[in-house]
TIMAR-273557 format. One record per residue (C-alpha): residue in one letter; x, y, z. Coordinates in steps of 0.25 Angstrom, whole numbers, plus 5000, padded with zeros to 4 digits. Layout:
<rs>
AXYZ/...
</rs>
This chain:
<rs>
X514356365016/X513556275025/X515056255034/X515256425033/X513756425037/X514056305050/X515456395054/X514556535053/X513356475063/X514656435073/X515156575073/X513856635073/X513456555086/X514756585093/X514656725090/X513156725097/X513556665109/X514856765110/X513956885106/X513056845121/X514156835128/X514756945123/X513657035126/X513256955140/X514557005145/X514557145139/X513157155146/X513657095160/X514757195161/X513757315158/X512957265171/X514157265178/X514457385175/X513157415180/X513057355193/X514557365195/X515557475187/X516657475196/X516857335194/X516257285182/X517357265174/X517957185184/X516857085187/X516657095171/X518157045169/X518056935181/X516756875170/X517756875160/X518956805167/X518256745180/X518356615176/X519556605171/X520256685185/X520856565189/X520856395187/X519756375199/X518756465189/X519056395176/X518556285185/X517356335189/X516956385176/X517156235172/X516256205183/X515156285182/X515056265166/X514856125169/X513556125171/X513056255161/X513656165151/X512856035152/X511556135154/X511856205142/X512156065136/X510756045139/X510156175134/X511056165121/X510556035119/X508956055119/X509256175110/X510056105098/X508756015099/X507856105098/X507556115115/X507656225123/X508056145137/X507756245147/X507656145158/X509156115160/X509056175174/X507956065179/X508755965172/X510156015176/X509456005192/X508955875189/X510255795184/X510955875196/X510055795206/X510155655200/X511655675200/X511755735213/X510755635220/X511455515216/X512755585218/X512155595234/X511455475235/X512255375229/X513755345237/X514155205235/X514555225219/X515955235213/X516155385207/X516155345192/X514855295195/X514255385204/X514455515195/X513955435183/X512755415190/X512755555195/X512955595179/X511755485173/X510755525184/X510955675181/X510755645166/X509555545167/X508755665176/X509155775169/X508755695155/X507355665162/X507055805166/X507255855150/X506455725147/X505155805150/X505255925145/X505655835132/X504655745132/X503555855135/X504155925121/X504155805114/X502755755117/X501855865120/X502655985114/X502756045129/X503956175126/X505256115133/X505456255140/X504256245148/X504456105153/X505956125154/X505656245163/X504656145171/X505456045173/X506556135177/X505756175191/X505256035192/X506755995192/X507156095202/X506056085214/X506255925210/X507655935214/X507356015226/X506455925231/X507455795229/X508455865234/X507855915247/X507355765248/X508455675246/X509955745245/X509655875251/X510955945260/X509956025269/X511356115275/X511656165260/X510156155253/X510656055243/X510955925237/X511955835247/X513355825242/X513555735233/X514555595234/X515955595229/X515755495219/X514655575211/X515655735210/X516155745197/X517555735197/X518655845195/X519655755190/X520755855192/X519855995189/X519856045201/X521456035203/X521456125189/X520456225192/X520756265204/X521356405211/X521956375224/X521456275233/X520156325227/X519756225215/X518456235205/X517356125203/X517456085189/X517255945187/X517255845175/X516055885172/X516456005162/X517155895154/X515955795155/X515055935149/X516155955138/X515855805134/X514455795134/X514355925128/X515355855116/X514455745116/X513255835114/X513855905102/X514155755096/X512755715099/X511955835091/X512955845080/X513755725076/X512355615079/X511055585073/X510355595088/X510855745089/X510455775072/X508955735078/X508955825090/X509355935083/X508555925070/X507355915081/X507856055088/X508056105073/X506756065067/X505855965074/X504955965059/X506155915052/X506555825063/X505255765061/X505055745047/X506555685049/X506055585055/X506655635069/X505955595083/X505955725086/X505155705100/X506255595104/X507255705102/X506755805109/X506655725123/X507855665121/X508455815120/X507755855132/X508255725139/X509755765133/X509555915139/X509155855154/X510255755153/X511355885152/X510655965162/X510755835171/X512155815172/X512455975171/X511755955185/X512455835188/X513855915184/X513556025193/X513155955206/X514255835204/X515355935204/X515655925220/X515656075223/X514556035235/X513556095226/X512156045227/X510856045221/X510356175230/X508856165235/X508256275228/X507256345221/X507956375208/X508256315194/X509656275192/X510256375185/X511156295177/X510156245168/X509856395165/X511256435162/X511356325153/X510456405143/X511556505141/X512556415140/X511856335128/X511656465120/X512856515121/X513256375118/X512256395105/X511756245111/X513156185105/X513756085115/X515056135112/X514656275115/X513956255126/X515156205133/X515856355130/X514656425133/X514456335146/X515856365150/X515556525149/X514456535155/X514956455168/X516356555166/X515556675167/X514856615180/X516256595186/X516456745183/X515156785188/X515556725202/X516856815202/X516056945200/X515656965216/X517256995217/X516857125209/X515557145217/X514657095208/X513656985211/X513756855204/X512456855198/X512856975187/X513456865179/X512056785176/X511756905173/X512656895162/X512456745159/X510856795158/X511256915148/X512156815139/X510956735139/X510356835133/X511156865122/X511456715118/X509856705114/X510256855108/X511356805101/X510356695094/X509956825086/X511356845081/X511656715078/X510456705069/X510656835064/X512056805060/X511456685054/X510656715044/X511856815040/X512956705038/X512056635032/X511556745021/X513056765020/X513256645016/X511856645006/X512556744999/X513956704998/X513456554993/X512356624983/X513556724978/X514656604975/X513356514968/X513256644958/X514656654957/X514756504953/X513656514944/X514356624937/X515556554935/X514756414930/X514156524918/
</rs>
């Protein structure tokens, strides 16, 4: 019973998550429709198969699910212990510019040090920025949203300010370009997902999310360490009276969080596409994307990977809509509605629930009666 029941919730949760995209998409084409009859179905089919028109996309699908993955990673994994870790974005920002600013500032290094560095620094910043939010919960009960949301702004104008200061590119208002020895390699990629003389800028680093995305799922299902975290998200009274530090836990998930932001920043600006941290006035958005991305995941590692890899293939097909007269944007649009309808979907999956599991009631009541029956 309790297997069938295990098997039940999988198929519930995957049918959630399918039932928001479903319906994000079926809503999408309506407001093209909308804004667009003519050549709505057209710009609605280059959603469905832009990413996969030809090897250069695939690539770039690749490339910009690098980053939503680790955010969602980090999102995911403040919610399986009991956090909600809305300030991925000021992390994310953060572990970008300790990567970056040892990628610029530090020349005279060997690669296979210098990108480790690059890595390390990204992961140490972006831990200390989910340190305070964690230890503001931990000590003094202060709701992780609200200082997550402070520490995202604190981030931002931080990294402004450093930025402008010390490795500002005044021609392109951004971060200098980076050294050779700090890009993340394409050992071969770029050969393979290319159309043309034009090739994509996936990295290693997809492969290096798939890992630590592994490692995670080891860690909070096949360790001790992640029994705790969990038990603490699921209920702290218990946790307690288990004789769990429960405040220990709690930073250390925070610090966890930060750390996967970090280098999801670090993985986007070491890429070498000539992308730089931009001086403006905005919060980066990948640490906001990387809420969808968890709940369609159902903040499982593993499924965080797919739900990171849709995401960033609708994105790709997004780009492809202007070739139908349609802007760019009317994909967020339906990124935004699939949000929706992944918290919607939390509805479903408890209301399918409580039926498989009254289901099963009745099934394991009837054969208890039958056994007795045939014990008299």
């Amino acid at each position: 019973m309790v297997k069938n029941l295990v098997s039940k919730k999988g198929f519930i949760s995957f049918f959630s998550s399918l039932f928001a995209i479903l319906v994000g998409l079926i809503v999408g084409l309506i407001i093209l429709l909308i804004s667009n009859p003519s050549h709505a179905f057209k710009g609605f089919f280059t959603i469905l198969i832009g990413g996969l028109s030809d090897m250069k996309n695939i690539g770039q699908v690749l490339y910009y699910a690098t980053p939503l993955i680790m955010t969602g990673l980090s999102v995911g994994f403040g919610k399986k212990t009991g956090l909600f870790n809305i300030g991925a974005s000021g992390q994310f920002i953060i572990g970008a510019f300790a990567a970056v600013f040892i990628g610029i500032k530090i020349t005279n290094l060997p690669g296979y040090i210098h990108l480790p560095l690059c890595l390390i620094a990204a992961m140490v910043f972006g831990a200390i920025w989910g340190f305070v939010p964690g230890i503001l919960k931990a000590k003094a009960n202060v709701n992780e949203v609200i200082s997550c949301i402070m520490m995202n702004y604190i981030g931002m104008y931080l990294v402004n300010f450093l930025v402008k200061e010390y490795i500002f590119d005044s021609l392109k208002n951004q971060s200098q370009r980076i050294a050779d020895t700090a890009t993340l390699p394409q050992f071969g990629l770029d050969k393979i997902f290319n159309t043309g003389n034009s090739a994509s800028s996936v990295t290693i680093g997809i492969f290096l999310c798939i890992l630590i995305a592994i490692l995670l799922y080891i860690l909070l299902n096949k360790t001790t360490f992640g029994f705790e975290l969990k038990a603490c998200g699921l209920n702290k009274y218990a946790s307690q009276y288990a004789g769990i530090n429960e405040n220990r836990n709690i930073v250390l998930s925070m610090m966890i969080s930060g750390a996967l932001a970090g280098i999801g920043g670090a993985f986007l600006y070491l890429a070498g596409t000539g992308k730089g941290i931009e001086v403006v006035d905005v919060l980066a958005p990948e640490g906001f994307q990387g809420i969808p991305v968890a709940l369609l995941g159902m903040n499982n590692p593993i499924g965080i990977i797919f739900s990171g890899l849709l995401i960033s293939y609708l994105k790709v097909g997004g780009f492809m809509m202007q070739l139908h007269n349609f802007s760019p944007e009317v994909i967020d649009i339906i990124i935004a509605i699939i949000i929706y309808f992944s918290a919607f979907s939390l509805l479903v999956k408890l209301f399918l629930t409580k039926k498989f599991s009254s289901d099963d009631k009745d099934i394991y009541n009837k054969n208890s009666l039958k056994k007795k029956e045939v014990k008299q």
